[in-house]
N, C-alpha and C positions, 0 to 999 in steps of 0.2 A: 718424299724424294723418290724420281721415279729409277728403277733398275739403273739405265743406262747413264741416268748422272750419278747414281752412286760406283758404279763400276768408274766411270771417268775420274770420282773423285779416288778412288783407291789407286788407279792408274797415277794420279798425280802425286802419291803417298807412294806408292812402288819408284818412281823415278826418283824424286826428290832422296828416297834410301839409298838407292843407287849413287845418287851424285855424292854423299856424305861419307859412301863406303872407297867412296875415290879419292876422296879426300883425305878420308882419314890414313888409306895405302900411301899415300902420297908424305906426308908426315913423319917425320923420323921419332916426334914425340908421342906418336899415335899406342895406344894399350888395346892391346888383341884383343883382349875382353870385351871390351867398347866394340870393336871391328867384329866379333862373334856376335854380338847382339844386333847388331844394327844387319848383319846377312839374315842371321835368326828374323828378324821382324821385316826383314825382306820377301823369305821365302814365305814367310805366312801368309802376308798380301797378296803374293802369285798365288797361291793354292787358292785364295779366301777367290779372286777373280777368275781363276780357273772355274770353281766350282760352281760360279753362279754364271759364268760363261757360256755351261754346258745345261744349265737347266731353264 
């Protein structure tokens, strides 16, 4: 897999988190815990394609 289609595929991993932590805000059944993990494995992906962004 080259670079840029692995950065595309975590791109697609970073948004797809995004959309589910909107959902879940969105939810009045929704458990913050759930909602803290799913930011948590948000922010990771951004760092993780920062990181390889820059190198």
């Amino acid at each position: 897999m080259s670079l840029s289609s692995h950065l595309e595929e975590l791109r697609k991993k970073h948004q797809h988190l995004s959309d589910a932590v909107e959902e879940a805000l969105k939810s009045p059944s929704s458990d913050d815990l759930q909602i803290a993990q799913l930011k948590k494995q948000k922010l990771q992906l951004k760092e993780e394609i920062t990181r390889l962004s820059t190198h």
